[in-house]
C-alpha positions as CSV (number, residue, x, y, z in Angstrom):
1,X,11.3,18.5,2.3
2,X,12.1,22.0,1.2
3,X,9.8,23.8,-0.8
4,X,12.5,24.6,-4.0
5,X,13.2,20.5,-4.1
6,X,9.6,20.2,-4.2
7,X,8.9,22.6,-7.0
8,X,11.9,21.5,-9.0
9,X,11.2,17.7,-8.7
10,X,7.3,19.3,-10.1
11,X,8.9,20.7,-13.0
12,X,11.3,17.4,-13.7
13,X,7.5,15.7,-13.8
14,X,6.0,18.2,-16.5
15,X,9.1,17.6,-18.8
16,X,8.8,14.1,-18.2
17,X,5.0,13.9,-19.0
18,X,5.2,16.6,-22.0
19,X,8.2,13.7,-23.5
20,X,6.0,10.5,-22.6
21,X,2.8,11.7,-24.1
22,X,4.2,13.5,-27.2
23,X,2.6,16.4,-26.1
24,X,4.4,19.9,-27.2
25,X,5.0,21.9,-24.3
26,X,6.7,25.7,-24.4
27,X,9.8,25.1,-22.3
28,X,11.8,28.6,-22.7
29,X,15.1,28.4,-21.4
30,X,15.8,24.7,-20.6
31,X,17.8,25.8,-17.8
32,X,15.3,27.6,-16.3
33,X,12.2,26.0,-16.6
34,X,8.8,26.8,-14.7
35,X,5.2,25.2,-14.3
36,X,4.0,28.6,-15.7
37,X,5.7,28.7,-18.8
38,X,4.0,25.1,-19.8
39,X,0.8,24.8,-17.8
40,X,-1.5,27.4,-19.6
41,X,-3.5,25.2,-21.8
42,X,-5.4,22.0,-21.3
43,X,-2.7,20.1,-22.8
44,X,-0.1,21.8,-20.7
45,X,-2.2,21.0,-17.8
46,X,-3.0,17.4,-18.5
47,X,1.3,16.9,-18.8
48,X,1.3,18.1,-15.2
49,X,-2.0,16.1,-13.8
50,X,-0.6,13.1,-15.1
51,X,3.7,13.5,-15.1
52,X,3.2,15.1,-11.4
53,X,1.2,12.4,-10.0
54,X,2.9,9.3,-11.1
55,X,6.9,10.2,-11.1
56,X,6.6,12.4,-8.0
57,X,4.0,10.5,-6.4
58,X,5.5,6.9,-7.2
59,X,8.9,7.0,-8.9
60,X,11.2,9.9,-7.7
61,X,13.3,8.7,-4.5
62,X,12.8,4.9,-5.3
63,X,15.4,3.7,-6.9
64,X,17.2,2.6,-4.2
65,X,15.3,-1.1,-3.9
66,X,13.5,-1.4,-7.2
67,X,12.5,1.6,-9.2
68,X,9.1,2.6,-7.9
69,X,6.7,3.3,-4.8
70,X,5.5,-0.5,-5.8
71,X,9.1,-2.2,-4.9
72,X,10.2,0.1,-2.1
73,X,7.5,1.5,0.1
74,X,5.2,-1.9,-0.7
75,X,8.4,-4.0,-0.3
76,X,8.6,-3.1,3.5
77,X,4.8,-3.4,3.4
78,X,5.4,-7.1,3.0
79,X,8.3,-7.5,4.4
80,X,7.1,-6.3,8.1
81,X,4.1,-8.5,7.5
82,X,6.5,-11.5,7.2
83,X,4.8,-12.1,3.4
84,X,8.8,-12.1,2.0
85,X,12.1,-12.2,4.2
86,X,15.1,-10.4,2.2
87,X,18.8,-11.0,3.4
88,X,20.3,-8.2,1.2
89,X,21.9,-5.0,3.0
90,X,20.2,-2.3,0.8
91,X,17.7,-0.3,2.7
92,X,17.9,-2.2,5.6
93,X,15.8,-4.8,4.1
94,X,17.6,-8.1,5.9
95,X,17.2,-6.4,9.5
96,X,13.8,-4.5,9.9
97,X,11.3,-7.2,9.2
98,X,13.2,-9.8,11.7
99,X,11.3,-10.7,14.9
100,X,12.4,-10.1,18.9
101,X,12.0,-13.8,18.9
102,X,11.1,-17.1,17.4
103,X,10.2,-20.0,19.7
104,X,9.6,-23.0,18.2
105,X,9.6,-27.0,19.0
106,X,9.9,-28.1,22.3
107,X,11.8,-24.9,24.1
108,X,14.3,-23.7,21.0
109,X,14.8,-20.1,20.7
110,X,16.1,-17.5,18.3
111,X,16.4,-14.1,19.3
112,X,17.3,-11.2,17.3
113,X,20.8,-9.3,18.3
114,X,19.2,-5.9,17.0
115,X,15.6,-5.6,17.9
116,X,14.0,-3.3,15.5
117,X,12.9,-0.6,17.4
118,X,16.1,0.9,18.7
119,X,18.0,0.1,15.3
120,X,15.1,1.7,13.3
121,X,15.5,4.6,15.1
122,X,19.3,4.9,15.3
123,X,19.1,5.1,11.1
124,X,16.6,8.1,11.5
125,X,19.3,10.7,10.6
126,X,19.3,12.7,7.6
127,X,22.7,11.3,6.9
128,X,21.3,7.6,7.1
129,X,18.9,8.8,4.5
130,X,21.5,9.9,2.4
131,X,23.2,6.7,2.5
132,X,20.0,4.7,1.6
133,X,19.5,3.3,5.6
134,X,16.6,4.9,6.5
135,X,13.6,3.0,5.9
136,X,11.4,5.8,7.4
137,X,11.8,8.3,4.8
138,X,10.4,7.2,1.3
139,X,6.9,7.1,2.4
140,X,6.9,10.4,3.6
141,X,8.9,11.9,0.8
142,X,6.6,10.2,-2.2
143,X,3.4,11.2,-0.1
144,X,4.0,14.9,0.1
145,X,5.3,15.1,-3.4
146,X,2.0,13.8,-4.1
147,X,0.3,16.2,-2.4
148,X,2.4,19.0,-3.2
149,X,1.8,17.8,-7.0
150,X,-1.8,17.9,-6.5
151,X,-1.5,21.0,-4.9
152,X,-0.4,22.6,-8.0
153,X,-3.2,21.1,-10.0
154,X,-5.7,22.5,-7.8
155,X,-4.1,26.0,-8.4
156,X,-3.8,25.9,-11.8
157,X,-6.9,24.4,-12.9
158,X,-8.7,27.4,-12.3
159,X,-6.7,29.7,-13.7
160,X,-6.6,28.3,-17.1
161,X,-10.1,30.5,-19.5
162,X,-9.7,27.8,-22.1
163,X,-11.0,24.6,-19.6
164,X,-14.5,24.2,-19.6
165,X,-16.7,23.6,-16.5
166,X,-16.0,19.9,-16.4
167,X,-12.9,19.6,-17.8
168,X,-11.8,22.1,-14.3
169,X,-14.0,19.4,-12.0
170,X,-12.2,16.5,-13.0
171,X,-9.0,17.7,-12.9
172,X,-10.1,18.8,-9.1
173,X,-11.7,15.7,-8.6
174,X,-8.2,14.2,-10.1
175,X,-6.3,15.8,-7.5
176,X,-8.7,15.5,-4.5
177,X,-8.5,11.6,-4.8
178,X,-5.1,11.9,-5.3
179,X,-4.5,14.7,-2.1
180,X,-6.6,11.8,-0.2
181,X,-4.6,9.1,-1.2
182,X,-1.1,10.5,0.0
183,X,-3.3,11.8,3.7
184,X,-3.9,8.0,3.8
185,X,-0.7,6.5,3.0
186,X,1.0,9.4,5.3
187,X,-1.8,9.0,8.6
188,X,-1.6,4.8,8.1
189,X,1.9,4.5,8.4
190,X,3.6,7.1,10.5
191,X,2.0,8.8,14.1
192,X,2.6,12.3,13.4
193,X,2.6,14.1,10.1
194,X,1.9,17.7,8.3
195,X,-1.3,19.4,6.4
196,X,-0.3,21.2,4.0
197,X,-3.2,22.1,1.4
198,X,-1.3,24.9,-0.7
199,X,1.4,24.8,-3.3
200,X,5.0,25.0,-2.4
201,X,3.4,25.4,1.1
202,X,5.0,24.6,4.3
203,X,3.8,23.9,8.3
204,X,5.2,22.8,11.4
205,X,2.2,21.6,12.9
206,X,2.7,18.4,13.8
207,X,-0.8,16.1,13.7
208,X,-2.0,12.7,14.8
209,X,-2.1,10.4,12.2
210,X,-6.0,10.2,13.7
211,X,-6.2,14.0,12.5
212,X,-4.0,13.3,9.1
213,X,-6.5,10.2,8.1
214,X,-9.7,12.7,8.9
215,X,-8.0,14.9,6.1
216,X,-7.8,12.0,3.9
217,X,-11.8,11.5,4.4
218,X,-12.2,15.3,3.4
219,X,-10.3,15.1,0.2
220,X,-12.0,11.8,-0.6
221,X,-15.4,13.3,0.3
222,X,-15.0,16.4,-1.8
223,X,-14.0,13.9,-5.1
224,X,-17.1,12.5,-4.8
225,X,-19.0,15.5,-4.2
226,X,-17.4,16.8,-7.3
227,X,-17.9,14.0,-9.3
228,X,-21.1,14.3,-8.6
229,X,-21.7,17.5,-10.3
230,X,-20.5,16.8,-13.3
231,X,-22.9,16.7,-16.3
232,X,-20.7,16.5,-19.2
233,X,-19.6,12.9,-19.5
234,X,-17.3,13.9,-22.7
235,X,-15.1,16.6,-21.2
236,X,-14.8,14.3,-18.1
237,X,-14.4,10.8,-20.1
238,X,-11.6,13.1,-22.9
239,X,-9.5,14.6,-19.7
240,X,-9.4,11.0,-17.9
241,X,-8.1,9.3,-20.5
242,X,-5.8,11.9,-21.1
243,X,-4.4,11.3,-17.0
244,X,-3.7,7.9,-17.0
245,X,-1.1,6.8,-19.0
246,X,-1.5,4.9,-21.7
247,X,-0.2,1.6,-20.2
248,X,-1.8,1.9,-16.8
249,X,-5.4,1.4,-18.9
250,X,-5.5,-2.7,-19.4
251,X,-6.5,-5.6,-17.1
252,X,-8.5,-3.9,-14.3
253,X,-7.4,-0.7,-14.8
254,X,-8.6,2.3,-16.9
255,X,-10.9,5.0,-17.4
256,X,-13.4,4.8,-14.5
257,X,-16.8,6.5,-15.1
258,X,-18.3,8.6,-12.4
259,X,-19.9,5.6,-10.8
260,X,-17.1,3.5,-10.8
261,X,-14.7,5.9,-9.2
262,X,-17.3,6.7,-6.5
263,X,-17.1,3.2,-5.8
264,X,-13.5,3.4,-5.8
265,X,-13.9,6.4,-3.1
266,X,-15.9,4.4,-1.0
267,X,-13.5,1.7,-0.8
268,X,-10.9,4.2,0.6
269,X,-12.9,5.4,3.3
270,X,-13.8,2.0,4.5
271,X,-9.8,1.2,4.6
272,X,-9.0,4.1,6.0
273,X,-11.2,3.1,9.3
274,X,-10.1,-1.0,8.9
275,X,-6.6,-0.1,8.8
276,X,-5.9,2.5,11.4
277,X,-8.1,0.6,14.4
278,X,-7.5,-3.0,16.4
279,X,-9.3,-5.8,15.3
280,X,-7.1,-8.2,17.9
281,X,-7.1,-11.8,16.4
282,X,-4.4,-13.5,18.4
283,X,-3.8,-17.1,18.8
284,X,-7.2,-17.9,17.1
285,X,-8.5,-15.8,19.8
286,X,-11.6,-12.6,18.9
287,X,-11.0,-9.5,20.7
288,X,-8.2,-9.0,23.5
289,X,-6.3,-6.4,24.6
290,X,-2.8,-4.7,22.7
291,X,-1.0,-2.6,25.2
292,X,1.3,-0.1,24.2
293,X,-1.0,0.4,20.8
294,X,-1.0,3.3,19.0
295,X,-4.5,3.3,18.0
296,X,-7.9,1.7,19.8
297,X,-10.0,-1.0,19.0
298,X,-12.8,-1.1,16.3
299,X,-16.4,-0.3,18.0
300,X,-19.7,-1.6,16.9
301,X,-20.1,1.7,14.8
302,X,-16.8,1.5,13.1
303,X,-17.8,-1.9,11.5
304,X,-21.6,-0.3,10.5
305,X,-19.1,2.6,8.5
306,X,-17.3,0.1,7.0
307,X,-20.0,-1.7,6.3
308,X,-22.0,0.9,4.7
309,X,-18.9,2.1,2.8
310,X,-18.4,-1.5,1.7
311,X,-21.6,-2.2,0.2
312,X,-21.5,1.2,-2.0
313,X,-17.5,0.1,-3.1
314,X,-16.0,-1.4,-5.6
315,X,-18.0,-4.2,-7.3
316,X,-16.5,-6.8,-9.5
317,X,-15.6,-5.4,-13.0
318,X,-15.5,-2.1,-12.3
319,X,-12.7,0.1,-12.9
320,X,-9.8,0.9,-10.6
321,X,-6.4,2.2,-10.4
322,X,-3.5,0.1,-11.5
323,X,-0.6,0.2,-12.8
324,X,1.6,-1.6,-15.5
325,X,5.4,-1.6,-16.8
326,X,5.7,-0.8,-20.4
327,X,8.5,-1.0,-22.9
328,X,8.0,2.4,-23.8
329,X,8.4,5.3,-21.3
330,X,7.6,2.8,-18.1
331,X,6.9,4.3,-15.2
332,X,8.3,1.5,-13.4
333,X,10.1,-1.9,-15.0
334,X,8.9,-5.4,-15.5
335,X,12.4,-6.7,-13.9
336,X,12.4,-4.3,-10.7
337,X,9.3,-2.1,-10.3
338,X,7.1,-4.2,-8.0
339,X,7.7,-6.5,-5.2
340,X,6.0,-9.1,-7.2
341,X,9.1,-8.4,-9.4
342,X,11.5,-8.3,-6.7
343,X,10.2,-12.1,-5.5
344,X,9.5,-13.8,-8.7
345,X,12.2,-16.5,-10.1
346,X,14.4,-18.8,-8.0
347,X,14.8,-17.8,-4.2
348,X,18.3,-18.3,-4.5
349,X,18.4,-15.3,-6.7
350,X,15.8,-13.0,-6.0
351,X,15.8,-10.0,-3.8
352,X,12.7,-10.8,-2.0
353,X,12.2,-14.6,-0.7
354,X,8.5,-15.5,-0.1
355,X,8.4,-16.9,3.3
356,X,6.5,-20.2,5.2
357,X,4.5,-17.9,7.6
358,X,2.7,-16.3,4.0
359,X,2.4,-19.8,2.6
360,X,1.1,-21.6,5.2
361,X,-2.6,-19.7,4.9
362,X,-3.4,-21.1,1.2
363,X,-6.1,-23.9,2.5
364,X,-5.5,-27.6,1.0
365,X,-5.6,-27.7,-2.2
366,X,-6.3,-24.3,-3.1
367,X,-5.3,-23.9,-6.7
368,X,-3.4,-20.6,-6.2
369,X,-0.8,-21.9,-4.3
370,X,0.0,-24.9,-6.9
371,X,-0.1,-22.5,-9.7
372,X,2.5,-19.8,-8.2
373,X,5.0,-21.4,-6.9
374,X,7.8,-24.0,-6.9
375,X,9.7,-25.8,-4.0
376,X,12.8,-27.3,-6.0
377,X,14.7,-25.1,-4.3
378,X,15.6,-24.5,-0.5
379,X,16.8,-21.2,0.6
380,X,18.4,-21.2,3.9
381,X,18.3,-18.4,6.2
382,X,18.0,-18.4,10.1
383,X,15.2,-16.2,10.0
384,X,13.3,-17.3,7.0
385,X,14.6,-20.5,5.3
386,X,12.1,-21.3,2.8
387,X,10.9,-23.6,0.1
388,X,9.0,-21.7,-2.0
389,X,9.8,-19.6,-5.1
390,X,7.4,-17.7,-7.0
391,X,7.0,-18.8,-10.6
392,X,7.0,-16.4,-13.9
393,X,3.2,-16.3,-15.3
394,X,2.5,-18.9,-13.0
395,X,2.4,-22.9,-13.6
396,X,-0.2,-22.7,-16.3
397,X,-3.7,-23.5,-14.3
398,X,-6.6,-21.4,-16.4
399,X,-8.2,-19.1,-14.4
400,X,-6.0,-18.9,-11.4
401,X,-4.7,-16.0,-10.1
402,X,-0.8,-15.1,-10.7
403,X,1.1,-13.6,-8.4
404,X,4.5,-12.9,-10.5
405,X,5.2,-12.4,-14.1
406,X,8.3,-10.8,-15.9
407,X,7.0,-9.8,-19.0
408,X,6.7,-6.3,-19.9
409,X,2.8,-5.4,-19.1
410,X,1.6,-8.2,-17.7
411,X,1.7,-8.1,-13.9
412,X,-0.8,-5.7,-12.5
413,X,0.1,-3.7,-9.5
414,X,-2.9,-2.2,-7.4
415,X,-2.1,1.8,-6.6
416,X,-5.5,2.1,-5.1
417,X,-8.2,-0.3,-3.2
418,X,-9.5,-3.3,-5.3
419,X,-12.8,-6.1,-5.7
420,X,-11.6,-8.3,-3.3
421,X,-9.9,-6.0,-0.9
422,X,-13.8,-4.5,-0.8
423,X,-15.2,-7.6,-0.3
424,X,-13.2,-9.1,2.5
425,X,-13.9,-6.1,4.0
426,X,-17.3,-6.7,3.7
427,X,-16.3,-9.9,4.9
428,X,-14.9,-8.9,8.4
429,X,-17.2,-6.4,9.1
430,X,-20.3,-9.3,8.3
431,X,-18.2,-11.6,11.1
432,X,-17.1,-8.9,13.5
433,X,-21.2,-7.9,13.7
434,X,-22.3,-11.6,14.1
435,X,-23.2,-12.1,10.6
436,X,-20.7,-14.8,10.3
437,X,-22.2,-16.9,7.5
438,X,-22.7,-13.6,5.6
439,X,-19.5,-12.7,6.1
440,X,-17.9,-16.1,5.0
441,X,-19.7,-15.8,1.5
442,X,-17.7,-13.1,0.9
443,X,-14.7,-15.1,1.3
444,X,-15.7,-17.9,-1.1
445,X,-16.7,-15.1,-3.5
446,X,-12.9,-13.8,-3.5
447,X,-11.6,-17.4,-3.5
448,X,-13.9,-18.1,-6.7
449,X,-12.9,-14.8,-8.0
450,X,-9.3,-15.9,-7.5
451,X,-9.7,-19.4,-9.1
452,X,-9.0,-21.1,-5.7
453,X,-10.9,-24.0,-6.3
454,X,-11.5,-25.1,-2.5
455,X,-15.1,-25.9,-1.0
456,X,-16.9,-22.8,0.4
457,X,-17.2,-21.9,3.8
458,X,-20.2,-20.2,4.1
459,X,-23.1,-22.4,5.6
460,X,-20.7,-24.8,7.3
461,X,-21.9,-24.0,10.7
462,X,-18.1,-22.2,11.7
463,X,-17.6,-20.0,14.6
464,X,-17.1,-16.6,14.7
465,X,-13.5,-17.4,15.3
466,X,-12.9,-20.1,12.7
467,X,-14.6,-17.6,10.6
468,X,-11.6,-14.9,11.1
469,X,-9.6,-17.4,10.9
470,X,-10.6,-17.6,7.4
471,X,-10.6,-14.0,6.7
472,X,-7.3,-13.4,8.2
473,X,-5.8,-16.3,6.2
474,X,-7.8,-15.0,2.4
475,X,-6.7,-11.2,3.2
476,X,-2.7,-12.1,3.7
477,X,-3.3,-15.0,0.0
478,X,-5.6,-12.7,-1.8
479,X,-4.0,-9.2,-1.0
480,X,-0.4,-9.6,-0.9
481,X,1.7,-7.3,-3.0
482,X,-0.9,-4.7,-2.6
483,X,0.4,-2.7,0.4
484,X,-1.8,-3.4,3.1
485,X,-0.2,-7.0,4.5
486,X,1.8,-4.9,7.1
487,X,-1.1,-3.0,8.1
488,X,-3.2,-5.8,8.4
489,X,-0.6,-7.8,10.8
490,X,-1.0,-4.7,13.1
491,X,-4.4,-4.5,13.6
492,X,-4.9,-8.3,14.3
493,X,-2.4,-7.8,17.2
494,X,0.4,-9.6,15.3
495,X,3.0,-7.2,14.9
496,X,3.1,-6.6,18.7
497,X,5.5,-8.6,21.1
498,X,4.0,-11.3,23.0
499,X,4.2,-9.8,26.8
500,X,1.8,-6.9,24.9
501,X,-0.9,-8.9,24.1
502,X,0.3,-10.0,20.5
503,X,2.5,-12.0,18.4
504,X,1.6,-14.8,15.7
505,X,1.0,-18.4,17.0
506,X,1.3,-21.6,15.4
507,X,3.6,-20.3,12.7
508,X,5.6,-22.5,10.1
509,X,9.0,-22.5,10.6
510,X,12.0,-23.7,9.1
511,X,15.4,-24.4,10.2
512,X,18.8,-24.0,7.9
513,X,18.3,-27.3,6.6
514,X,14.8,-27.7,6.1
515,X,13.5,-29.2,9.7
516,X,10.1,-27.6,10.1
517,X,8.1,-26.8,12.4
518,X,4.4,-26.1,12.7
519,X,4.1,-24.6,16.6
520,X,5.9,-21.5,15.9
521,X,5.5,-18.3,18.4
522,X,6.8,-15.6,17.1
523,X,7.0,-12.0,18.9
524,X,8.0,-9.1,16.2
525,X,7.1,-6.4,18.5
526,X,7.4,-3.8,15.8
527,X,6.9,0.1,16.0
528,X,3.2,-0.1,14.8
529,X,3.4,3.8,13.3
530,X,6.5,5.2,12.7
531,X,8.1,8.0,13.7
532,X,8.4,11.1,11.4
533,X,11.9,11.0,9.7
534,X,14.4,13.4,10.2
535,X,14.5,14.6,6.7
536,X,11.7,16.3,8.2
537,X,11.4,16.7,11.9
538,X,15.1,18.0,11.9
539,X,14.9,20.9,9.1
540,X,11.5,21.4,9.9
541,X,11.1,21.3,13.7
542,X,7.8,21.0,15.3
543,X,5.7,24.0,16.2
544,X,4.2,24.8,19.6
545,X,0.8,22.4,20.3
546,X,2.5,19.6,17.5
547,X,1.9,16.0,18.2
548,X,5.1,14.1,18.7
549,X,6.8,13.2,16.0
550,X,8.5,10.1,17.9
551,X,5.9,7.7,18.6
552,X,5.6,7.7,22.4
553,X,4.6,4.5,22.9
554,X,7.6,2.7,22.1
């Protein structure tokens, strides 16, 4: 992305901010705006923190499927996980998510015309991109406008006289989080990509989305070393409050204190090592072997990080960041903003169709399931038919979680890490270590959490391998609509084709008509990081000593 676009989609964010928060800013000549002219104040400078991060970082270049990071970027999330199946043309959402090949019955087969790999990669043009058919471009673009918008925090923070000491740490501490979010979302989804640390800065040095995940940890280190020195609760609680908007601060978002953020922090650095290593669980089999991987398998001291990391995370009640659509200068819309949003109603009409394979991991009679969704309706599709529809605010159990609901404010999208995603990780690490009864308490605790209402699992006597077999089933109920499905599918060796090593066994399927089946083998063999798109690698060609940005294992 060139430097200008990034500066002027800056400037669009201040303006927007300056109008949402009814805060006066000093434009000058309206057809000449600049950050300088309206970020020399701590008002001025709390319009950027807050306009910057959330329209560049999650709303500008998403309104293509939805109107936010939350329907677009999280809708393929789910959609490569196999969570929803989606049969409209609009950003390739009908073709990317479908498998190499289904097997299922006796010896029936269904195999894909257009594997995904090659067609992927054909629509990795610029002029793809400008046509909406590139699915490798929005997660780039939002995460370096992100960057670049906390980029310009950092350089204007302190330069402002008027800030005091603490009000200047927690907008760095602000944009640090921020800077370490968009590393992560950047290193966990593609194999190459940039570092770029100044504002309006540029490079062409190409890195490994190993080396772009270790710049994540940095950033997220240095928030919580300068959270740390922060003394003046006041400043720091006044300027946070100011950042967030308005509608983002109900259910289990808000204003975090310095503990609860840390928490938060720790969270992220425990997914950033989970997510970006193997954890093969294939076939109801521990361990294995993925060839062709773009990453290496979790070692004994990778589950003692997480681990660590884990038990100093998020705890239940604390504070995290979310976000909510408002009737008033939303950031995103009840109708269209989420993928929650993009699934909920009657399958027959809605973008996004939930699909078997998500279903079929709610346990028997497990609450959640019963409250979320209805199966009046059949909605036939070769490569997804399905029964299910999600349900508005839910069927009306008390205390159960629900997974869809129209009304202005009242679905809760996750931005950041959460309770349960920090205690299944707890979870996994427990099993993956040999704790395995441990482990599963952490399961029934999300599943109580939840309002599941099923027996616990812990002290049942299961084996290590039952005992992922619960994990893997609570991560893809609990966490769905959070981002991380499609991340998780990788790791456990699912996304991979079966000669590599992978695929998903034992998978519900249904026919067009309704037969199902229960012995499904599926192969997706899916690129597992993506390859840079050529928005970038084209108009900004890789230096001498870059990493590729073509994944070169596929």
């Amino acid at each position: 992305m060139s430097k200008n676009k990034l500066k002027y989609m800056l400037v669009a964010a201040v303006l927007f901010a300056g109008a949402a928060c009814k805060k006066e800013l000093q434009v000058g000549n309206p057809n000449q705006p600049t950050i300088g002219a309206n970020v020399n104040s701590l008002s001025g400078l709390e319009a950027l923190a807050q306009g910057a991060t959330f329209i560049n970082g999650f709303v500008d270049g998403d309104g293509w499927l939805g109107n936010s990071y939350f329907s677009l970027p999280y809708g393929y999330s789910e959609l490569l996980a196999d969570v929803v199946g989606a049969d409209a043309a609009n950003q390739a959402i009908s073709v990317i998510s479908v498998p190499d090949n289904v097997t299922y019955g006796s010896s029936q087969t269904l195999t894909n015309p257009s594997p995904q790999i090659p067609f992927i990669r054909s629509y990795n043009t610029r002029a793809n991109t400008g046509a909406g058919n590139n699915v490798l471009y929005y997660q780039w673009l939002n995460g370096y406008a992100l960057n670049n918008a906390e980029n310009a925090i950092l350089s204007y923070a302190s330069s402002i006289s008027s800030l005091t000491s603490d009000e200047v740490k927690t907008f760095q501490a602000w944009a640090y989080w921020w800077k370490g979010y968009a590393y992560a979302e950047i290193g966990t989804q593609y194999y190459s990509g940039l570092i770029v640390d100044t504002y309006g800065g540029a490079s062409n040095n190409y890195q490994t989305h190993d080396v772009i995940i270790a710049r994540s940890n940095y950033y997220l280190a240095l928030a919580a070393t300068t959270l740390a020195s922060i003394s003046n609760t006041a400043d720091y609680t006044s300027t946070l409050t100011a950042l967030i908007p308005t509608q983002f601060q109900a259910g289990n978002g808000g204003v975090p204190t310095v503990a609860q953020w840390t928490r938060n922090i720790n969270t992220m650095l425990a997914r950033n090592i989970l997510l970006n290593k193997l954890n093969p669980f294939v076939n109801g089999v521990v361990g294995g072997t993925i060839s062709k991987s773009s990453t290496t398998a979790m070692t004994s001291t990778d589950w003692n990080s997480v681990l660590n990391y884990a038990k100093n995370g998020i705890q239940q009640g604390d504070v995290v960041f979310t976000g909510h659509s408002g009737t008033v200068n939303p950031v995103f819309s009840a109708g269209g903003g989420t993928v929650s949003a993009l699934t909920t109603g009657t399958n027959t009409n809605t973008t996004f169709k939930i699909t078997e394979r998500y279903t079929q991991f709610f346990g028997a009679g497990d609450a959640r399931l019963n409250n979320n969704f209805s199966t009046a309706t059949l909605y036939n599709n070769p490569n997804f038919t399905t029964r299910y529809s999600l349900v508005s605010g839910g069927n009306g159990a008390p205390g159960v979680a629900v997974l869809g609901n129209l009304t202005p404010g009242a679905y809760e999208v996750f931005i950041g890490p959460s309770f349960e995603e920090n205690e299944l990780m707890l979870a996994e690490a427990n099993i993956m270590l040999g704790n395995t009864d441990q482990g599963l308490a952490y399961v029934d605790a999300v599943r109580t959490y939840q309002g599941a209402g099923v027996p616990k699992v812990s002290g049942t006597g299961l084996t290590q391998a039952k005992a992922m077999a619960q994990l893997t089933a609570e991560r893809r109920v609990a966490l769905a609509f959070r981002g991380v499905s499609w991340y998780d599918s990788r790791r456990w060796g699912w996304s991979y084709a079966t000669s590599n090593g992978g695929g998903f066994y034992n998978g519900v399927f249904l026919t067009v008509g309704g037969t199902v089946y229960n012995n499904a083998t599926i192969s997706y063999n899916f690129l597992d990081y993506w390859d840079v798109p050529a928005d970038e690698s084209v108009l900004n060609p890789p230096g001498s000593g870059s990493a590729a940005t073509v994944n070169p294992n596929f």
